[in-house]
Every structure is written in structure tokens, then in C-alpha cells.
MITIBA-771394 format. One record per atom (N, C-alpha, C, O, CB): residue number from 1; residue in one letter; x, y, z negated. Coordinates in pm, 1 decimal, always signed. Atoms other than C-alpha are relative to their C-alpha. Glycine has a CB too. Example, Ala and Ser with C-alpha at 12.3 -4.5 7.8 and 13.67 -1.06 7.14 Angstrom:
# MITIBA-771394
     i   aa          u          v          w
     1    a      +89.0     -119.0       +0.0
     1    a    +1230.0     -450.0     -780.0
     1    a      +90.0     +120.0       +0.0
     1    a     +193.6     +118.1      -66.5
     1    a      -99.2       +2.7     -124.6
     2    s      -82.0     -119.0       +6.0
     2    s    +1367.0     -106.0     -714.0
     2    s      -77.0     +109.0      -73.0
     2    s      -26.1     +219.8      -89.9
     2    s      +41.4      +46.2     +141.5
# end
This chain:
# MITIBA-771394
     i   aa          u          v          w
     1    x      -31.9      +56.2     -128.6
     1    x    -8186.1     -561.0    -4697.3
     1    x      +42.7     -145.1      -20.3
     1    x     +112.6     -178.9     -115.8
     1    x     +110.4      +82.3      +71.1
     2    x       -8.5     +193.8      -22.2
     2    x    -8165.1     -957.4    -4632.4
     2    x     +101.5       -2.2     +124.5
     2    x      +94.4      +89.4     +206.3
     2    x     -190.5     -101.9      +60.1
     3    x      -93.6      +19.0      -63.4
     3    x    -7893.6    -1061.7    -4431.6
     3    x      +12.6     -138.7      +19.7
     3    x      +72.1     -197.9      -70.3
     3    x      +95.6      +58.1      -48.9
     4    x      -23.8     +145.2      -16.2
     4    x    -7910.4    -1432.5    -4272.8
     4    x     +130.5       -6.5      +89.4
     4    x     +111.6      +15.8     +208.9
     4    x     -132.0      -79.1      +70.4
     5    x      -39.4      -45.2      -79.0
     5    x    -7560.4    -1431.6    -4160.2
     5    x      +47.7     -187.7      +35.0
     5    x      +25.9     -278.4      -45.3
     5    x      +92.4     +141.0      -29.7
     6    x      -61.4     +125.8      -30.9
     6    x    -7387.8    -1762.1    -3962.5
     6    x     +176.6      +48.6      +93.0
     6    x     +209.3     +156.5     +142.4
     6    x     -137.5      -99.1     +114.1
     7    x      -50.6      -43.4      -65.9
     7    x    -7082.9    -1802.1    -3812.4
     7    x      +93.4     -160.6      +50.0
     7    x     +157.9     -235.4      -23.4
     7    x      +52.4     +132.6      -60.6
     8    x      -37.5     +134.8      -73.4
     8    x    -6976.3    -2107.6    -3546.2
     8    x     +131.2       +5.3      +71.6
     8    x     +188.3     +110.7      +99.6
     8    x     -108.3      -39.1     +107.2
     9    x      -75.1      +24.7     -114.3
     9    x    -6730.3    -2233.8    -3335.2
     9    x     +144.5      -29.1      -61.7
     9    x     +163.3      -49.0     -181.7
     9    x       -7.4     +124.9     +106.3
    10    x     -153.9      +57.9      +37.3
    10    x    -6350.0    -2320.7    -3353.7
    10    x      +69.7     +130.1      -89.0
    10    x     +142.0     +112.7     -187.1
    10    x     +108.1      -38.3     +167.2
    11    x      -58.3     -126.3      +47.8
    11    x    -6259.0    -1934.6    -3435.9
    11    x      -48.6      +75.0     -120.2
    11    x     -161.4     +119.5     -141.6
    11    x       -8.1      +85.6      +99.1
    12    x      +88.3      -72.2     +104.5
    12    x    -6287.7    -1782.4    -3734.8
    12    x      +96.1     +132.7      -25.1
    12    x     +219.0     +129.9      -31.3
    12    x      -31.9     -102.2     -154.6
    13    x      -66.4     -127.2      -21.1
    13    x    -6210.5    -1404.9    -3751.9
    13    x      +79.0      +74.4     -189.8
    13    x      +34.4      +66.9     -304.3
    13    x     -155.1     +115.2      +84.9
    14    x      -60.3      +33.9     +178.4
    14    x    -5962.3    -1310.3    -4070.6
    14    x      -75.3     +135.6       -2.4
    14    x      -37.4     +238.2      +53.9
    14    x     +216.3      -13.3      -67.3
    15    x      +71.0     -159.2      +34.7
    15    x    -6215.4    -1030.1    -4177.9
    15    x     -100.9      -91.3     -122.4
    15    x     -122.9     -212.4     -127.0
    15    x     -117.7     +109.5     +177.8
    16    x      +93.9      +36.2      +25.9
    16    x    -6465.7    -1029.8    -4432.3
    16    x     -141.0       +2.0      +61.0
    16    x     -232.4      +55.3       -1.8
    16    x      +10.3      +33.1      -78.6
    17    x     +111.2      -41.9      -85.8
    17    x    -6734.7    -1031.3    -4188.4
    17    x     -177.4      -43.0     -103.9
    17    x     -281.2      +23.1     -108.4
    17    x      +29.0     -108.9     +176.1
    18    x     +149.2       +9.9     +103.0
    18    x    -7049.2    -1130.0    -4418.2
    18    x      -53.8     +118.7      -70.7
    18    x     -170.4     +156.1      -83.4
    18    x      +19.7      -99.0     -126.7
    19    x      +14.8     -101.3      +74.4
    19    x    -6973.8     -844.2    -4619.3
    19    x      +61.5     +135.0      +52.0
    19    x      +73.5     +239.5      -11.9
    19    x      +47.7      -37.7     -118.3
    20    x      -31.7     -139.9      -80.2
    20    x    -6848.1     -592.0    -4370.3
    20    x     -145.2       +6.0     +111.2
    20    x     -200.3      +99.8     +169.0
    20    x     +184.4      -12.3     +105.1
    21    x     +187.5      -64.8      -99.0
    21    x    -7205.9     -660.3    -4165.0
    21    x      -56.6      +58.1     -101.4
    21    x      -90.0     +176.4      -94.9
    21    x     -147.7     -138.0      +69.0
    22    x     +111.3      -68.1      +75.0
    22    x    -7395.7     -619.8    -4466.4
    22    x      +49.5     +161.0       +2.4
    22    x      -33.0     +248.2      +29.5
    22    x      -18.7      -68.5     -167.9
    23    x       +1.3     -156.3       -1.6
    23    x    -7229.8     -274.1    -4487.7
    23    x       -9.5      +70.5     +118.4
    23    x       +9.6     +192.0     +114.9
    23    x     +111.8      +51.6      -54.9
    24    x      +21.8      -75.4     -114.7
    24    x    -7282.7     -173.3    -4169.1
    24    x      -94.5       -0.1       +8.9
    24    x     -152.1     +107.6      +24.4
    24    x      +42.6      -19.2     +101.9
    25    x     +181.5      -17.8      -43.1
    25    x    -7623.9     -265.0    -4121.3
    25    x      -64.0      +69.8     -125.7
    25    x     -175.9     +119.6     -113.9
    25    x      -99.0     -176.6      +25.3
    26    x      +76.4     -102.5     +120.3
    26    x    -7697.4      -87.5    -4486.8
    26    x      +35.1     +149.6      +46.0
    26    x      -64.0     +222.2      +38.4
    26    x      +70.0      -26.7     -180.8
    27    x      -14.0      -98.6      -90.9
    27    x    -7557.0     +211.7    -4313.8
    27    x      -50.9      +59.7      +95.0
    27    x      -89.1     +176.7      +93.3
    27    x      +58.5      -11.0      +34.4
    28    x     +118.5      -30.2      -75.9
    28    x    -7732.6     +205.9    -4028.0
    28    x     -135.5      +49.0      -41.2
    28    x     -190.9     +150.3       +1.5
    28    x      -23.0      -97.8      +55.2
    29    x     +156.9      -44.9      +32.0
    29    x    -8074.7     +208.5    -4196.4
    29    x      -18.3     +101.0      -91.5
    29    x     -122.0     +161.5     -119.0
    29    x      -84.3     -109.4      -56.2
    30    x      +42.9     -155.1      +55.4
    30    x    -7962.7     +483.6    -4412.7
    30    x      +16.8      +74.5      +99.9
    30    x      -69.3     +162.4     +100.8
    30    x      +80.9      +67.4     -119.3
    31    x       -8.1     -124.9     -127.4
    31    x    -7884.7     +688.1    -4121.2
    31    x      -78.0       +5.8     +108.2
    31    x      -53.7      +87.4     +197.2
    31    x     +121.3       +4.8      +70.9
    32    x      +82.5       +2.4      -24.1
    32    x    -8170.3     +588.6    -3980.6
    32    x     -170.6      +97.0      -66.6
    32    x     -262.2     +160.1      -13.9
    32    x      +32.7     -109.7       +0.5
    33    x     +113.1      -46.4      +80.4
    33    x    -8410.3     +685.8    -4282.4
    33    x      -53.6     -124.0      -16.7
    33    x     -131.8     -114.7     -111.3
    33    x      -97.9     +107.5      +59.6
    34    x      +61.3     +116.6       +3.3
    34    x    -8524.0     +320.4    -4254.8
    34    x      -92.0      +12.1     -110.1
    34    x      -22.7      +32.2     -209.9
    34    x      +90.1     -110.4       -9.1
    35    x      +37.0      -10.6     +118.2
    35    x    -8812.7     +340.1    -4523.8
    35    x      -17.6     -154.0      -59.4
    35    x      -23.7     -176.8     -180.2
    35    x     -121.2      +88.6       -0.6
    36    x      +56.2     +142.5      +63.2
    36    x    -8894.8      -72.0    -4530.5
    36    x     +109.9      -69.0      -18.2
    36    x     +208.7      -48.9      +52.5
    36    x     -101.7      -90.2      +87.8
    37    x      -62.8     +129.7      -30.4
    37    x    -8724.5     -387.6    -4643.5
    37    x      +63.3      -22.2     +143.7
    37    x       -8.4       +1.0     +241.1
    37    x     -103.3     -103.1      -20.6
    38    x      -48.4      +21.6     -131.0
    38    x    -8510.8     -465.6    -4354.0
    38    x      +84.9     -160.2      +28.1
    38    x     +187.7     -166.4      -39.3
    38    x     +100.4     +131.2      +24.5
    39    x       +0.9     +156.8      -19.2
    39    x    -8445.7     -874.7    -4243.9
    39    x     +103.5       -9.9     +120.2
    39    x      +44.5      +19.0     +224.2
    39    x     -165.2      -71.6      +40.6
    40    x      -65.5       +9.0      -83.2
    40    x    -8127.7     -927.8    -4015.6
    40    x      +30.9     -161.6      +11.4
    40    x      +56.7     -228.3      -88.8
    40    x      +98.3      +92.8      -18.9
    41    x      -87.1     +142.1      -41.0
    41    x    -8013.6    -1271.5    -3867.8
    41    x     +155.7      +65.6      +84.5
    41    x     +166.9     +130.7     +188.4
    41    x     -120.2     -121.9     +139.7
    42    x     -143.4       -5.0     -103.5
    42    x    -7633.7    -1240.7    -3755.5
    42    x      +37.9     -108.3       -2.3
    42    x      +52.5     -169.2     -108.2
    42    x     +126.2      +86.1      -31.6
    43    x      -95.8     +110.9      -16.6
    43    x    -7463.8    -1532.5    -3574.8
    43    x     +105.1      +18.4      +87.3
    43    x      +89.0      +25.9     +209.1
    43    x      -60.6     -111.6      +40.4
    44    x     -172.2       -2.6      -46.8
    44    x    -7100.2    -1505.2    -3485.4
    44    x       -2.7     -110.3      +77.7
    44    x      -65.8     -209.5      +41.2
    44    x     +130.5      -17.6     -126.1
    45    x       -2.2      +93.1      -80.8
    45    x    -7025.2    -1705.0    -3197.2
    45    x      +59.4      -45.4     +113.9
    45    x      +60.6      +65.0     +168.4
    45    x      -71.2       -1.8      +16.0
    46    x      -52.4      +55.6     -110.2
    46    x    -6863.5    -1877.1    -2892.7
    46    x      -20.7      +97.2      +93.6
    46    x     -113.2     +174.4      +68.7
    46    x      -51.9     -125.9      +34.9
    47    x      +67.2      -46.1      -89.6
    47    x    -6854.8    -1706.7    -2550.0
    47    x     -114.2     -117.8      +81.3
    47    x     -213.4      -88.9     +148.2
    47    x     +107.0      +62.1      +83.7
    48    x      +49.6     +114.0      -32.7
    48    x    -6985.7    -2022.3    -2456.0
    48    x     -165.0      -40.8      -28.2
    48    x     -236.7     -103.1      +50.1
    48    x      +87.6      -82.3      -64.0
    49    x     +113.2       +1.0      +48.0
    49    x    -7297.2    -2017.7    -2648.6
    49    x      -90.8      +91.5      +56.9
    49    x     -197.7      +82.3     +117.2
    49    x      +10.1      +13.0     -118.9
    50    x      +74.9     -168.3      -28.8
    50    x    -7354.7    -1625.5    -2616.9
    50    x      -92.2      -10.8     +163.5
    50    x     -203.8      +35.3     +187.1
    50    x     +169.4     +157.3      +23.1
    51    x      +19.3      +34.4     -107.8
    51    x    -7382.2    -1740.8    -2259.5
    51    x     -129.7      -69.6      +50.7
    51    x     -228.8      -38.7     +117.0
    51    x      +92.6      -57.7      +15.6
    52    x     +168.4      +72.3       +5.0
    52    x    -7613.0    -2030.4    -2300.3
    52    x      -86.7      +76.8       -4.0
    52    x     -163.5     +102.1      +88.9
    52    x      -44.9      -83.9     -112.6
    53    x     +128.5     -133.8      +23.5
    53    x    -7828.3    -1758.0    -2466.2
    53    x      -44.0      +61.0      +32.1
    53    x     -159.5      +99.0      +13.1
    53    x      -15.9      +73.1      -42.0
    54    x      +91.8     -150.1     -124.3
    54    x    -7845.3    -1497.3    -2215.1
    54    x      -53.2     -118.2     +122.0
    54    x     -155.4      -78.6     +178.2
    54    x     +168.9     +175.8     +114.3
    55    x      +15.9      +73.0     -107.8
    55    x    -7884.2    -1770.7    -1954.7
    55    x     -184.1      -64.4      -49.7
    55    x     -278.1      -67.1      +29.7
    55    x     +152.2     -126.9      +15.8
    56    x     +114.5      +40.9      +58.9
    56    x    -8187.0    -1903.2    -2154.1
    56    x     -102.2      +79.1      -30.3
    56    x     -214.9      +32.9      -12.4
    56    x      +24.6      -51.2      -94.2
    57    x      +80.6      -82.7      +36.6
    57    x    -8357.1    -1620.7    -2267.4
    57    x       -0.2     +175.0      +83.1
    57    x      -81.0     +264.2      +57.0
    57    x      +31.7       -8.6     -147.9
    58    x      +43.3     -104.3      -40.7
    58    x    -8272.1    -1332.1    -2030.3
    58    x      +48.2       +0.6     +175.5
    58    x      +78.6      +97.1     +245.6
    58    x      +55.8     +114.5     -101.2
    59    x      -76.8      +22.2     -107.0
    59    x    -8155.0    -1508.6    -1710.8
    59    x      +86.8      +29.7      +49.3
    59    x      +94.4      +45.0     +171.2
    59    x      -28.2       +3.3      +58.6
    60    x     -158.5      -78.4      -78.4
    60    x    -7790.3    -1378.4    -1688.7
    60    x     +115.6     -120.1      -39.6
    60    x     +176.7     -161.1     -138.3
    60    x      +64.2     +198.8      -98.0
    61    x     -149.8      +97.3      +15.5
    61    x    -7533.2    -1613.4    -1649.5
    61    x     +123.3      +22.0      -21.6
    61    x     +215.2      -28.9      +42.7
    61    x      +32.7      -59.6      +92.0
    62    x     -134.7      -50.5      +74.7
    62    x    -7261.4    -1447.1    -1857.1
    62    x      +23.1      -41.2     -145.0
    62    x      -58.9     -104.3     -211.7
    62    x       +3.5     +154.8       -3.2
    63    x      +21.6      -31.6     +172.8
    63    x    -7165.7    -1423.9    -2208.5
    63    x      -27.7     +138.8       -1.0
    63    x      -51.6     +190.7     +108.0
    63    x     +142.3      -29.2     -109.9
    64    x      -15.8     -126.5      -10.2
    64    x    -7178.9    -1093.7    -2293.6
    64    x      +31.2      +79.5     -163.9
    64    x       -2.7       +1.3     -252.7
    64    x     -133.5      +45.9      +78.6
    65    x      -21.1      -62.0     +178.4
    65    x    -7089.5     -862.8    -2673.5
    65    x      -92.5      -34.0      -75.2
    65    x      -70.0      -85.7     -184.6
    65    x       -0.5     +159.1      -31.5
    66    x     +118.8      -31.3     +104.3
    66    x    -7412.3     -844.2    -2810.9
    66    x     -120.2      -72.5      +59.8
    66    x     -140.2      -58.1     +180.4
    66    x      -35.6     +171.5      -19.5
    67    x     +143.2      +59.4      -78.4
    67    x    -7749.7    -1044.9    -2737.7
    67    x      -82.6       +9.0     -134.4
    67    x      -66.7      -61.3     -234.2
    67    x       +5.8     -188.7      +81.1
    68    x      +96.7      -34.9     +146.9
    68    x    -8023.5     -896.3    -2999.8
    68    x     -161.8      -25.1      +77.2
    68    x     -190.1      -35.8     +196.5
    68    x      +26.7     +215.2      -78.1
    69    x      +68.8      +59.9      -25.9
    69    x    -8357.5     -985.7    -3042.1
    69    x      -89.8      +72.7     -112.9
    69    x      -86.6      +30.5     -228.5
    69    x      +37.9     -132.1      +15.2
    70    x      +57.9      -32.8     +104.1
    70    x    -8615.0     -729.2    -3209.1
    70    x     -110.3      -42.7      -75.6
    70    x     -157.7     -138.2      -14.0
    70    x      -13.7      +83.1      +17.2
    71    x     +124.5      +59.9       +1.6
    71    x    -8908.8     -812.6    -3378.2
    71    x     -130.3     +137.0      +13.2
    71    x     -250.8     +142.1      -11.6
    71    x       -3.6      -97.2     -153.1
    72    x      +97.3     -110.0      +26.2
    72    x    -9068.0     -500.4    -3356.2
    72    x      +39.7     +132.7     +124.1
    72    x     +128.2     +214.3      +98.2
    72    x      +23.0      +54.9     -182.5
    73    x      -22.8     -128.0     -160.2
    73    x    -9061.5     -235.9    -2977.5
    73    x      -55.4     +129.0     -127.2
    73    x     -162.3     +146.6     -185.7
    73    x     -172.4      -31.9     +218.1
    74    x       +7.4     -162.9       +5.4
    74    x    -8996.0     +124.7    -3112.5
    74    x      -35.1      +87.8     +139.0
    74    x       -1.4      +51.2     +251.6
    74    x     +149.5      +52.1      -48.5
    75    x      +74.4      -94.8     -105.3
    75    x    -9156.6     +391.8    -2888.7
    75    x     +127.4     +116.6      -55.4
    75    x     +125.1     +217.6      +15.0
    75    x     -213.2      +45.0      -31.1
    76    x      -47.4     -145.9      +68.0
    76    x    -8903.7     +657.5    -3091.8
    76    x      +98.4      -73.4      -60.1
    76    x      +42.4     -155.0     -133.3
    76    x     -106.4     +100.1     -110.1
    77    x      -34.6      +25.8      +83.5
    77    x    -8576.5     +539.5    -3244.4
    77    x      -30.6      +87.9      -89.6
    77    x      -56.8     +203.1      -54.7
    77    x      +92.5      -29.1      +14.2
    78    x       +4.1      -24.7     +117.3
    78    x    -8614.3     +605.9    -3611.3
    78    x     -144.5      +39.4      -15.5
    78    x     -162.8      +64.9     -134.6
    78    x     +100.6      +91.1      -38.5
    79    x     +155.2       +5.3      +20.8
    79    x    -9007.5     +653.5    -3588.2
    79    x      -45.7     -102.5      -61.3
    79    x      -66.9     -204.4       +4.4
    79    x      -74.0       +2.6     +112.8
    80    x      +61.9     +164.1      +48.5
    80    x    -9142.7     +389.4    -3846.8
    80    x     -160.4      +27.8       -8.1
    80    x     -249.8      -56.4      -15.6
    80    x      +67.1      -65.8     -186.7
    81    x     +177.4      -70.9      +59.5
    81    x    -9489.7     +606.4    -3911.3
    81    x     -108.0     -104.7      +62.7
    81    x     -220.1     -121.2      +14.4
    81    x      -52.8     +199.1      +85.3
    82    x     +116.5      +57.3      -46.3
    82    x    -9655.1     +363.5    -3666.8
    82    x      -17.7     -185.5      -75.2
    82    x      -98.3     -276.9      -58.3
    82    x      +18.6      +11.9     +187.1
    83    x      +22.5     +135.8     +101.6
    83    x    -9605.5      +56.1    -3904.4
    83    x      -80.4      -38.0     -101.9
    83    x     -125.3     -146.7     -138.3
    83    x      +88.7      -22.3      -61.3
    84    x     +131.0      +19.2     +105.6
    84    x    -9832.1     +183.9    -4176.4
    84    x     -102.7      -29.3      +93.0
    84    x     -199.1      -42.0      +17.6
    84    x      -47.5     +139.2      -99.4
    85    x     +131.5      +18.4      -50.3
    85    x   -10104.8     +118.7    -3927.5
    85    x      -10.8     -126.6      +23.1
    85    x     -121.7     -171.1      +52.5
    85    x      -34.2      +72.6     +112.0
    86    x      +23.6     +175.7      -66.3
    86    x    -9999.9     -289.7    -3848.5
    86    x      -31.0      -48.7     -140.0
    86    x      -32.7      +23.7     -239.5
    86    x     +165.4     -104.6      +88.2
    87    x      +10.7     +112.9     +122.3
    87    x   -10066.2     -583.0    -4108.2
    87    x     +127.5      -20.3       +9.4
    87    x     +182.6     -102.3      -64.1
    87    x      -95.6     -143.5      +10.6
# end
């Protein structure tokens, strides 16, 4: 698992957060079954930004917790079978 993580703004949270995502998201994809390589971007961030972001990309003029961005529409969580068939 690859992990691009960032993290902006005036606040910085007293955690190890770099290395408490990576273990969460390695978690996840075992409890998933995940069988591939798996590529995350995390950026920690402003409400201010988060905001921009939904305002830009999903027309909501809030911030909001979470704004994700897959690269790949599941029909089935944890169904990967239809991946051997893409390039």
C-alpha cells in the first residue's frame, strides 16, 4: 500500500497521523480481502478548503468530514473479480 499523505493549514493535530492512516487503511483492505496494490492520497485540512472542495467539485457550499474521490465505481463493495478484465 502507497500512502501520499499531506497535511495543511495553521492546525496540526498532536497524533501520529501519517502512521495511524497508514494503519487504518492497511486494515481496511485486509478486511476487505483487497487482493491489489492499493494507492491512497490523504490531505488533512482546513474547513475552509474542505469547503472550497465540495463547492468546486460537488456543488455544496459547506465543509463537510470527509470529501473522497475514487478512481475506480464498485458495483459490490469488496468485489475486485471485475478488474482482472480492465487494462
Amino acid at each position: 500500500m502507497t500512502l501520499q499523505f499531506e497535511e495543511e493549514g495553521e492546525i496540526t493535530l498532536p497524533l501520529a497521523c501519517e502512521t495511524l492512516a497508514k494503519e487504518v487503511i492497511q486494515e481496511a483492505l485486509d478486511h476487505t480481502g483487497c487482493p491489489y496494490e492499493a494507492e491512497v492520497s490523504l490531505l488533512l485540512t482546513t474547513d475552509e478548503e474542505i469547503r472550497r472542495m465540495n463547492k468546486e467539485f460537488r456543488q455544496i457550499d459547506r465543509a463537510t468530514d470527509v470529501l473522497s474521490f475514487p478512481m475506480v465505481d464498485y458495483e459490490e463493495a469488496g468485489a475486485f473479480d471485475f478488474l482482472e478484465e480492465r487494462d
